[in-house]
N, C-alpha and C positions, 0 to 999 in steps of 0.2 A: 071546853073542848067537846066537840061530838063531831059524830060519823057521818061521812056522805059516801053513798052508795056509787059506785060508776055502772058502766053496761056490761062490766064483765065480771060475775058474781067472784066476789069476797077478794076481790081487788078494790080497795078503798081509801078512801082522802079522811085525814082527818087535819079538821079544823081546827084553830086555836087563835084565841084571844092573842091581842098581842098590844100592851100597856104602853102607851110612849108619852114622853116629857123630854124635856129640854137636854136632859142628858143621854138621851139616846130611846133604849125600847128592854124590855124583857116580855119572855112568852112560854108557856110550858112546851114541853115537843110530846111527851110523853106521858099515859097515866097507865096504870098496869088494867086498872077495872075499868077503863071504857078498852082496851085492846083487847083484853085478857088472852095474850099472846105467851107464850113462854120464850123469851128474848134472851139467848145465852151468849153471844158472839159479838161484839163492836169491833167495828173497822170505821178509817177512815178513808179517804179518796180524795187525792187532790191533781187536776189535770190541766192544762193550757189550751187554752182555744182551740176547735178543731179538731180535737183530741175525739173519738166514739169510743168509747170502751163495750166490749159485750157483743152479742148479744150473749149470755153467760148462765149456764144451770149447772145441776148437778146430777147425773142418773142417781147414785145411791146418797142417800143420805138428803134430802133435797132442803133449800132454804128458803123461808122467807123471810122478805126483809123491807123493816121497815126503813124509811130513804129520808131523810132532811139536809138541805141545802144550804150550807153554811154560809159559806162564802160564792157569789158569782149566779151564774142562771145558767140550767139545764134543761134539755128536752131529754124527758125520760121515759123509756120504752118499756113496755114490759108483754110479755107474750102467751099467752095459756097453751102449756099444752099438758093439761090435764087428760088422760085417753078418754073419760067419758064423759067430757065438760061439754055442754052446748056451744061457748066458743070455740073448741080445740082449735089449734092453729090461727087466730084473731089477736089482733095486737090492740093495746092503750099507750097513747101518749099523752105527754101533758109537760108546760111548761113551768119550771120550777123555779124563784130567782131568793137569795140570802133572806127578803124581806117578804115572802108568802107568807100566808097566813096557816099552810098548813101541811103536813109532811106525808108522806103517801106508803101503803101496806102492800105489799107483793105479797100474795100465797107460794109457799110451794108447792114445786112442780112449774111453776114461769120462767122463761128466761128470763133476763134483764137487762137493759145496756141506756148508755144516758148518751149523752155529747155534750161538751162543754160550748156553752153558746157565748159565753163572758173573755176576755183574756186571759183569766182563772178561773177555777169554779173548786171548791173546799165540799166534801158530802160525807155527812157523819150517817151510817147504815148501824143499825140491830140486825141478825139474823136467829131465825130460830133454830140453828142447827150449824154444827162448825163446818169447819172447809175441809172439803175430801177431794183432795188432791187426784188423786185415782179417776174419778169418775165425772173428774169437769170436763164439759163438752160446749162449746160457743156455736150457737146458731150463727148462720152468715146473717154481719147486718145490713147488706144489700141483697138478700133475699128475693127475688123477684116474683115470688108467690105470696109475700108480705106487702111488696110495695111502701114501705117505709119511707116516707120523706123527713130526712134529717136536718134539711136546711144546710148543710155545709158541703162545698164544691172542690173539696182536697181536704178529706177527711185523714187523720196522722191518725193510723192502726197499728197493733202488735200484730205480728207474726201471725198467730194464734188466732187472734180477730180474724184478719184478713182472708184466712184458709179453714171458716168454718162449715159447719156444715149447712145444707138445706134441708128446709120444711120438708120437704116429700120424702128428702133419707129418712128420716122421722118417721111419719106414715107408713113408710114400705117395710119399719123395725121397731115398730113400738114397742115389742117384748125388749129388746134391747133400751130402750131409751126411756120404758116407763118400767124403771124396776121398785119404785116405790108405790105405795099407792097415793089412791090421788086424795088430795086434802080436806 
């Protein structure tokens, strides 16, 4: 297992072996010393085609998380907005399907949001920090100052999704929206 760097610092892929034979395959997802993450939260995610979840942060409490793809293939988003990150406001995508060879790190302080690209798609997440209901906040994931191509033409969103906010409310209230510090 080791580390690959993307273009948006300490947003990163990590790699993993993965052993196959005639009975199928086995692969680590996880090692605590090459992360050296404090991972206290597992969640699962399980969605049907079409589906975008996200884009999804937390003002207080912020998480990151690391993402593995069980079941299916996703394009997954993720967003910096760190206040004094060189990308602020810059997105990473990448596509992820059950048989990658490797599971991918969000910092916090990023939004996140995937899309399910499969007829299902199964995503086992870590988080570094549990869920504070209070101060989750969803970027829109049609953002038009993000320009996000999700590849899907009738996207099926929540509520919540659908009526989030924009990149530039962000900007214009960063004291509001970066009340933790950045990671």
């Amino acid at each position: 297992m080791h580390i690959e760097k993307t273009k948006i610092k300490d947003l990163i892929i990590l790699r993993s072996e993965v052993y196959k034979d005639n009975r199928g395959f086995f692969k680590e997802i996880y090692k605590k010393k090459i992360l050296k993450k404090k991972l206290i939260f597992d969640c699962v995610s399980r969605s049907k085609k079409n589906t975008i979840r996200g884009l999804h942060f937390q003002r207080k409490n912020p998480q990151g998380k690391f993402i593995t793809v069980v079941q299916g293939e996703i394009l997954d988003v993720a967003v910096d907005l760190r206040k004094n990150s060189k990308t602020f406001g810059k997105f990473f995508s990448i596509k992820i399907k059950e048989d990658s060879n490797f599971s991918i790190f969000i910092p916090e302080n990023f939004a996140h949001g995937f899309a399910c690209l499969s007829k299902t798609c199964t995503l086992y997440y870590r988080c570094t920090n549990y869920r504070h209901k209070e101060s989750e906040t969803t970027l829109r994931w049609n953002d038009p100052d993000l320009k996000i191509n999700w590849n899907i033409k009738k996207p099926i969103l929540s509520m919540k999704d659908k009526s989030g906010i924009l990149l530039r409310d962000i900007k214009k209230n960063l004291s509001y929206y970066q009340l933790s510090k950045q990671s």
